[in-house]
N, C-alpha and C positions, 0 to 999 in steps of 0.2 A: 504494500500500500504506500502511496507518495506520503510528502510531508501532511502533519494533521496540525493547524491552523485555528487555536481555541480561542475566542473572542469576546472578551467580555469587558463592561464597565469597571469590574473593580475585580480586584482578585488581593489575597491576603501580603502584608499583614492587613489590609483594609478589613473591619470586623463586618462578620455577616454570612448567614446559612449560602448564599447564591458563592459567592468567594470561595468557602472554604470545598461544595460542593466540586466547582473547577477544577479546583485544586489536587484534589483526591482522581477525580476523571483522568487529567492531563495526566499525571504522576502515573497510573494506572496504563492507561496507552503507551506511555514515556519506554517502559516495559518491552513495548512490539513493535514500534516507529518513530519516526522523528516529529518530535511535541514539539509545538513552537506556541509561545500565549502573548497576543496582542491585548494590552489593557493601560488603565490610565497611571500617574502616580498618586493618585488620589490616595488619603492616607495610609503613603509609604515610607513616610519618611527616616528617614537614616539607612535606606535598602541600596544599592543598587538599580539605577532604571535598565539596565542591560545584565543580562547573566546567565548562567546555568545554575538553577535552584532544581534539586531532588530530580535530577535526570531531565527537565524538563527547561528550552530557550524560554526565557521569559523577558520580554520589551514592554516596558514603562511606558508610556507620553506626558508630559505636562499636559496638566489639564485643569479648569475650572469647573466650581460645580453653580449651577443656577435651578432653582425651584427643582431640587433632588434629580437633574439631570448634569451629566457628564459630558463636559466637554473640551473636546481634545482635537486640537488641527490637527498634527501629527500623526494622528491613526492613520486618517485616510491616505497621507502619503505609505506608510504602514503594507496598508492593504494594498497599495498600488506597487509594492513591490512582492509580494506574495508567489513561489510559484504558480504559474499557468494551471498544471494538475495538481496542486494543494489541493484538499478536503477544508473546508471552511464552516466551522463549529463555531457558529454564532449562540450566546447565550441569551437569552431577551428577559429582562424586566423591568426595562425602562426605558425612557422614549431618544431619538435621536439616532446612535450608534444602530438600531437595526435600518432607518432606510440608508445611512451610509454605505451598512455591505453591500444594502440590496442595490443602490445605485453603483456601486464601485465592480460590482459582478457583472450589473448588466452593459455599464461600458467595457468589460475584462472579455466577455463571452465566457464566464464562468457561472456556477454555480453556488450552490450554499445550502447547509442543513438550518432552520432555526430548534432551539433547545428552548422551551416557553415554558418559564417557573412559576411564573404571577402572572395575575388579569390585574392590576395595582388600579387601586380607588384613587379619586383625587384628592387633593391636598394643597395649602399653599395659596397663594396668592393668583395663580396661573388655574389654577386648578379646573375651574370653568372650562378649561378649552379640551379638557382632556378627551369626553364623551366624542367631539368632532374628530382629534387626532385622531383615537381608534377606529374610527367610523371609517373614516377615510383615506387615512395614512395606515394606520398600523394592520387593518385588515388585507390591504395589498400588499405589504410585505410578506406575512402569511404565508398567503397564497401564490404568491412570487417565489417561495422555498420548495427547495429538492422534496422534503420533507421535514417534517414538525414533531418536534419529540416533547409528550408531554408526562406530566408525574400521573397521573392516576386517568381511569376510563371516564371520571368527571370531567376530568377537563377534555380531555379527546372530544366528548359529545355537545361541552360547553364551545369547543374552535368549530364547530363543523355544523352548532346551529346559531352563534351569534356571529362567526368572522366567515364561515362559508368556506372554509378549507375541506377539500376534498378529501373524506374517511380516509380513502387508500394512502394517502400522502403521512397519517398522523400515527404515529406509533409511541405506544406507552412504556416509557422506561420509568422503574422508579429510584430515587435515589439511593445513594449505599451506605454502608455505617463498615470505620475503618476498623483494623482488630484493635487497636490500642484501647479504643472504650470497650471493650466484653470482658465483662466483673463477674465472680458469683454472686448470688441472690444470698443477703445479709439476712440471717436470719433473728438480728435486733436493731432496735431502730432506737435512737438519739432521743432523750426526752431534755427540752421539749423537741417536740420534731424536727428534721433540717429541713425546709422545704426548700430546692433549687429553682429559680429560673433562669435560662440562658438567650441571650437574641437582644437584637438591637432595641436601643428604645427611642422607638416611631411610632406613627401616628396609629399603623396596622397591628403592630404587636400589642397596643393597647393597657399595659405595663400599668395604666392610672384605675383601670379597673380591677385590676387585680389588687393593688394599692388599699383600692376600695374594699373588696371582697376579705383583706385582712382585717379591716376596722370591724368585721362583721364576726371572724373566727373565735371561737368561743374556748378552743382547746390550746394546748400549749404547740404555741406551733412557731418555728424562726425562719424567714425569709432570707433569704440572700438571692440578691439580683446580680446577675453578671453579664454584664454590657455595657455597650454607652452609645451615644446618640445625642441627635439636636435636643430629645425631651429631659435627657436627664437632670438639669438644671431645677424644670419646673417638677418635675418626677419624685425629686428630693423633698423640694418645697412642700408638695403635698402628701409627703409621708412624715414632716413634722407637723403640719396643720391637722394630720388624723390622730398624732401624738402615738405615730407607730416606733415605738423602742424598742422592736424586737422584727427589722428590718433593715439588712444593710445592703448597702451598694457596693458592690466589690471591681467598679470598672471592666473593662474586657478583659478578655485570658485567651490566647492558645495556648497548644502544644501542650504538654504536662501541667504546664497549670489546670486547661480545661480539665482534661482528666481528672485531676486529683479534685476537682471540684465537684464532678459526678461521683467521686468514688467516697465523698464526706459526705455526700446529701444522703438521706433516707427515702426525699421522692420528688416529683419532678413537678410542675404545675407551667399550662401555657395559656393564655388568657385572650388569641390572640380575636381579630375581626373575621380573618379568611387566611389562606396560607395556599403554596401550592401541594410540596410535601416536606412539611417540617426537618429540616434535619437536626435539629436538637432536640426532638421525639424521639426519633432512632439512636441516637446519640442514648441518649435516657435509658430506652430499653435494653440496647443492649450491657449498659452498667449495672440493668437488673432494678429498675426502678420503676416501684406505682406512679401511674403519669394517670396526671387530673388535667383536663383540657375543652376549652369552651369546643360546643359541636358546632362547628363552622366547617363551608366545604379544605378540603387537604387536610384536614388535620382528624373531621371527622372517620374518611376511610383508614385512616391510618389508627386511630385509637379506638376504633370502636370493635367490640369483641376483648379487648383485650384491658383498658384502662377506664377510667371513668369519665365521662362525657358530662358536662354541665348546659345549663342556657348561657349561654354569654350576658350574662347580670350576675354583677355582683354575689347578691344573696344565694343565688344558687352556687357559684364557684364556692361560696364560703362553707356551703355546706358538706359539698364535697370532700373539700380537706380537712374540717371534720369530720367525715366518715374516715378518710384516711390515717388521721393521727390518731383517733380512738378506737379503731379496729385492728389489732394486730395480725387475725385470721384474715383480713382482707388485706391486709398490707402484703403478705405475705404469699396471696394467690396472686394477685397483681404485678408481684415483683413477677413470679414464676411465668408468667404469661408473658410478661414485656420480655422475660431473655429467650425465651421461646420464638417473641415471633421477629424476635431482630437477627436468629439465625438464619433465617432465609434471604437475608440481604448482606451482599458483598459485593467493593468495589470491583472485586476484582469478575464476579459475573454479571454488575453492568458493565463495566467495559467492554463484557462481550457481546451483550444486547444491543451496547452503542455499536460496537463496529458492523453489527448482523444491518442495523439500519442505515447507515452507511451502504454498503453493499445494496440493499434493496434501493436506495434512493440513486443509486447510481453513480455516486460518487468514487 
């Protein structure tokens, strides 16, 4: 197979499930061909913008960010130097950089797979225009790709009747969980409880409701947040105005730190609005952790059977984790299920899913 060309907005240390997803992918292929990752420097700083990281070329650009868009002149000369027969592994969650491939392929006479993580709400000040973008712009991109690889048969059926991508083109990979997070299932738990959450804090992950939902817990239960984000500021602010003293912010984490973060908690909670497929879920289960998460679509097929599913309100998520904290019989089938069902996902057979659709798309 020629070079494979992975493209995305942000890629680590930039924190974020879509990043560290890449990253595991790329690393993975890196293994059976020649990886190359075009992305921005958007929080990388003190990296290298040119290098070889974990087997894998990875190219920087200076880039600014505007209304949680990326942007970077320099890609597009980027992609304009690309082989001819490169594979072109577009990542999409956000607006701008997909019509760039799509116009830079279609003056190349080349092609392109898109990789679609998020349908992203609006937001921001710009926000207004987003319903038209999709409409208009980003449903042509779409459909302008070799084929569209999406997390779950939700979203497949969600592209093929809101954007009109053609079923045969869309194929369902879902994401991988690496071996470093696979823990035994602890069979005692932390009083008061650890409760972990992991993921940016934005508008979608919803972080303030959760916030909320602790002002409501009635058991002994300890928050720790790990991330960061444009909200954390205000995030803080109203976890002293709930007069939460038994919640901390612990910034981002990779690497070993993440680990060791799942490997102190007791259990896992995500609160978010919609997702496409969490990967600090799987992350979660496979450390062998009860994961308590609002039923929203991506997160619902992924925890349901196996973790507890709340309404996305407060009072309901609070109740949850009080079933959680004060059930240890349930604590402890929950664990078993979550390492149960995170054995069936590995990067290393998505990577082979990815490359099977690769081949079908023609690439």
């Amino acid at each position: 197979m020629p070079t494979i060309v992975q493209i995305t907005p942000y890629y680590p240390p930039h924190l974020g499930g879509l990043e560290r997803v890449v990253s595991h992918l790329a690393q993975q292929l890196a293994e059976r061909h020649d990886v190359r990752v075009l992305t921005t420097a958007l929080g990388s700083a003190g990296v290298p913008r040119k290098g070889l990281e974990n087997g894998v070329a990875v190219h920087r650009y200076r880039a600014v960010e505007v209304a949680h868009t990326a942007l970077a002149p320099g890609l597009a000369a980027g992609l304009a130097r690309v082989p001819r027969d490169a594979v072109l592994h577009l990542h999409c969650a956000h607006a701008l950089l997909p019509e760039l491939v799509a116009l830079t392929t279609r003056l190349r006479g080349m092609r392109f797979l898109l990789h679609f993580h998020l349908d992203v709400d609006a937001s921001g000040r710009l926000g207004a225009l987003l319903p038209y973008y999709k409409r208009h712009v980003l449903g042509r991109v779409l459909r302008a790709a070799a084929g569209v690889i999406v997390l779950t048969s939700e979203q497949a059926a969600f592209l093929t009747d809101t954007y009109r991508v053609p079923a045969e083109r869309v194929h369902v990979v879902p994401n991988g969980v690496a071996g470093t997070y696979f823990m035994p299932v602890r069979e005692t738990a932390s009083n008061p409880l650890k409760l972990l959450y992991v993921g940016r804090l934005s508008a979608q992950k919803n972080v303030a409701r959760l916030l909320q939902a602790m002002s409501m817990v009635r058991g002994a239960v300890q928050l720790r947040v790990v991330g960061d984000g444009e909200l954390r500021t205000g995030l803080e602010a109203q976890s002293d105005q709930l007069g939460l003293e038994n919640v901390e912010f612990s910034g981002g984490l990779l690497g070993e730190e993440l680990v060791k973060a799942y490997a102190d908690a007791d259990a896992f909670v995500l609160a978010s609005d919609k997702e496409g497929m969490p990967l600090v879920v799987l992350e979660a289960m496979a450390a062998a952790l009860p994961v308590v998460a609002t039923d929203v679509p991506g997160t619902r097929e992924l925890v349901a059977g196996t973790g507890l599913l709340a309404k996305p309100e407060p009072a309901a998520l609070a109740e949850s984790i009080d079933a959680v904290a004060a059930d240890p019989v349930l604590r402890h089938r929950l664990a078993v299920a979550s390492a149960e069902r995170a054995r069936s996902y590995s990067w290393e057979a998505v990577a082979r899913r990815v490359e099977d659709v690769y081949a079908k798309a023609g690439l």
